[in-house]
N, C-alpha and C positions, 0 to 999 in steps of 0.2 A: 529650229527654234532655240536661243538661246535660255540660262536657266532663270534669267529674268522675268523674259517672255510666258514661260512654264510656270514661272511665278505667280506671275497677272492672271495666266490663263485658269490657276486653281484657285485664285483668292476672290475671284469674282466667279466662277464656274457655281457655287450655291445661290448667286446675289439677283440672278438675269430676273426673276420674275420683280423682287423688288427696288431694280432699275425701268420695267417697263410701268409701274405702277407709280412712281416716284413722281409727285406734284412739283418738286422741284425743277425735272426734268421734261416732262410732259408739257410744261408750256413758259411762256415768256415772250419777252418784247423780241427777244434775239430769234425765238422760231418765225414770229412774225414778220421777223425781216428777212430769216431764210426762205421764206415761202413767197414775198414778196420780187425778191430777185430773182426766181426760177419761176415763175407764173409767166403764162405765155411761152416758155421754152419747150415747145411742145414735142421736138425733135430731137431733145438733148439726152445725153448718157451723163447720167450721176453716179460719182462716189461717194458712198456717208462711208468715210473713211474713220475707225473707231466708233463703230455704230451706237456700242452700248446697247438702251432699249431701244433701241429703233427710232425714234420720238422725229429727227429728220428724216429718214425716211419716209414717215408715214404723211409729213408736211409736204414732202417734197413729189412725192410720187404721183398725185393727180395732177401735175402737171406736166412731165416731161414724158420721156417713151419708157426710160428704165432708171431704175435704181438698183447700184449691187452694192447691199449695205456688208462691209467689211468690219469683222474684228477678230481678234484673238483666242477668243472665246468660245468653244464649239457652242457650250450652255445659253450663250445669250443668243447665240446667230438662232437655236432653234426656239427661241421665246419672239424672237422678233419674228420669223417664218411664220410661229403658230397665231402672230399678233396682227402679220399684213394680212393673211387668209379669213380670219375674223372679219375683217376691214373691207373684205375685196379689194385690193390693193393687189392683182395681180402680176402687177411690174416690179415689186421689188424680189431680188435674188439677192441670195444670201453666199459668202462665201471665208472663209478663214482665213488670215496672213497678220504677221506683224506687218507694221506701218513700215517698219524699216526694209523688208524685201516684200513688193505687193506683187503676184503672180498676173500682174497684167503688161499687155506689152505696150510702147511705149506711144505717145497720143491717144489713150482710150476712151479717156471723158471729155466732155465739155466742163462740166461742173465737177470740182470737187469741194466735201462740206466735210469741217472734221471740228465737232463740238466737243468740248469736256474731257478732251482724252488726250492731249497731247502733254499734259501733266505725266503721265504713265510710262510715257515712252523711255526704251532703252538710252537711245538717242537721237534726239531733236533734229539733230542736220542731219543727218540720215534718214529720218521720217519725212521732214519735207522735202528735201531731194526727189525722194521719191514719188512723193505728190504733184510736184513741177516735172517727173517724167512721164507719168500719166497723161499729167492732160495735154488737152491740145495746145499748143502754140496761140495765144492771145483768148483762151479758155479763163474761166473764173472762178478762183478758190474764195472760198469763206473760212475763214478759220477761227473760233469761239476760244474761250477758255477762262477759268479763273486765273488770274493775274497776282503776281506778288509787288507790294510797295517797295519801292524804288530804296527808302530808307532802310541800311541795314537792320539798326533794331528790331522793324516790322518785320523785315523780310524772314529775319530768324524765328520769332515767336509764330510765323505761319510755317514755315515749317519745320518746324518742331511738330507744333499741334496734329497738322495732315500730316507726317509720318505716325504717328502715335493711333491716331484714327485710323489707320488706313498702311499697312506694311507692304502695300507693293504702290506708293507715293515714291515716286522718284523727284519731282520739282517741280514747282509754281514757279513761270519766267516771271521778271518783269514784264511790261507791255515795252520799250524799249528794246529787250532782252528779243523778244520773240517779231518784230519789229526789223531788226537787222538780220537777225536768221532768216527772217524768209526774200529777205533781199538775197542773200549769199546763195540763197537756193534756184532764185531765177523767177520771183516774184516781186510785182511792183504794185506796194501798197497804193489804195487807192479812196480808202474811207478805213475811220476806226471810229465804233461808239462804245462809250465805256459803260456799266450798269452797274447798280448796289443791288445785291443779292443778300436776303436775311436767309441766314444758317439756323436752323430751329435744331438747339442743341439735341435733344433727343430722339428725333426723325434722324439729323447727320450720322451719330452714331448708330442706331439702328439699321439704317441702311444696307450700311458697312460690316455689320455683325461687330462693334468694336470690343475686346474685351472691358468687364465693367472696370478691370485694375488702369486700364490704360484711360479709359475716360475719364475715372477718377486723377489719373494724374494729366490730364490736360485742365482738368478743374481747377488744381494745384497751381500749372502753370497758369493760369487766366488769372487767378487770385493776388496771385505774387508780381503780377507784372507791373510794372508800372503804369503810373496816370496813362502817359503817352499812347502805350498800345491799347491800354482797358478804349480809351478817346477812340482813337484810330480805329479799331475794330468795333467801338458801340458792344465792347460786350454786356449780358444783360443778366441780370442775379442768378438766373439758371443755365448761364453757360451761351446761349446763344448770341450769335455777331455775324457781323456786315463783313462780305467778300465782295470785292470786286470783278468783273467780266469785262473782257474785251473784245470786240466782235470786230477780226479785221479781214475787209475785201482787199480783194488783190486780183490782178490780172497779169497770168504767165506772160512773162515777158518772152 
């Protein structure tokens, strides 16, 4: 484990119970459609690759034979453990690995699913590498994530903000950005839907545990920005504003 990785692993290690609690996280059009793609796969082996609270998991697992929801995290892998047994959800396992070296050998999944996390990562081509060495050969990854605007301006005042919020934020791709990476990896996009997600300034922070000085100066920055971004982001008298998501299938080529 790199000191990145040990980075992630401690900054989120207090947060698992309010990731699996997180209305943000717990539902959406994008789980909808993760559930909708694996319905009937009644034979398949899933990865929820960066599991977080579990939230795909828990979608995913009445339908297939298994799910081994992977992440970083010892803290969340046992909220998601304590969260599928609530559930009866006995098919999901749980197990530890950076995305960038995953302990499974190679063709293991049919499905791999990796929401909301691939922002975190050490590094991106080395994470989905290794998600196209997983799975099967003409197997199906879904890969979620908040997205950064194309336009430099934007792209810096997002992260700015999410490093500020959040000190093991490594990057928000573009959809472009993330797009030809998974091409390079040995994935052939095959749909993408894009979604507007409202950030409720004090739930985001909260989340996160963000210190209050650091929230204060993302306020600072939201204040001082220009029309443009305040526009572009909708932000709103108390700090709250519109992210983008991008939800792309793909099938290992």
């Amino acid at each position: 484990m790199t000191t990145q990785h040990a980075f992630v692993a401690q900054e989120y290690g207090g947060r698992a119970a309010d990731y699996v609690a997180s209305a943000v996280h717990s539902a959406g059009g994008d789980l909808d459609q993760v559930e909708a793609i694996v319905r009937g796969l009644a034979a398949a082996r899933v990865l929820d690759l960066g599991c977080g609270g579990g939230h795909v998991s828990y979608r995913a697992a009445p339908h297939v034979a298994e799910v081994v929801a992977c992440d970083i995290t010892p803290a969340m892998l046992e909220a998601v453990a304590a969260a599928a047994a609530e559930r009866g959800l006995s098919n999901i396992a749980v197990r530890q690995a950076a995305a960038e070296a995953l302990p499974f050998p190679a063709a293991s999944f049919d499905v791999v699913l990796c929401r909301f996390t691939a922002h975190h990562w050490q590094d991106l081509e080395a994470g989905l590498r290794e998600a196209r060495r997983v799975l099967k050969p003409g197997g199906r990854g879904v890969f979620i994530d908040t997205v950064a605007p194309a336009d430099r301006v934007l792209d810096s005042h997002l992260q700015a903000v999410e490093l500020l919020r959040d000190a093991s934020h490594v990057r928000n791709y573009s959809t472009a950005e993330l797009i030809a990476a998974l091409s390079r990896a040995g994935f052939a996009v095959e749909g993408l839907t894009m979604r507007r997600l409202r950030m409720e300034f004090p739930v985001w922070t909260a989340r996160t545990r963000t210190p209050a000085s650091h929230a204060a100066a993302i306020r600072s920055l939201q204040d001082r920005a220009p029309a443009v971004v305040r526009d572009a982001f909708a932000v709103g008298p108390d700090g709250s504003f519109d992210l983008d998501s991008a939800t792309l299938v793909t099938v290992a080529s």
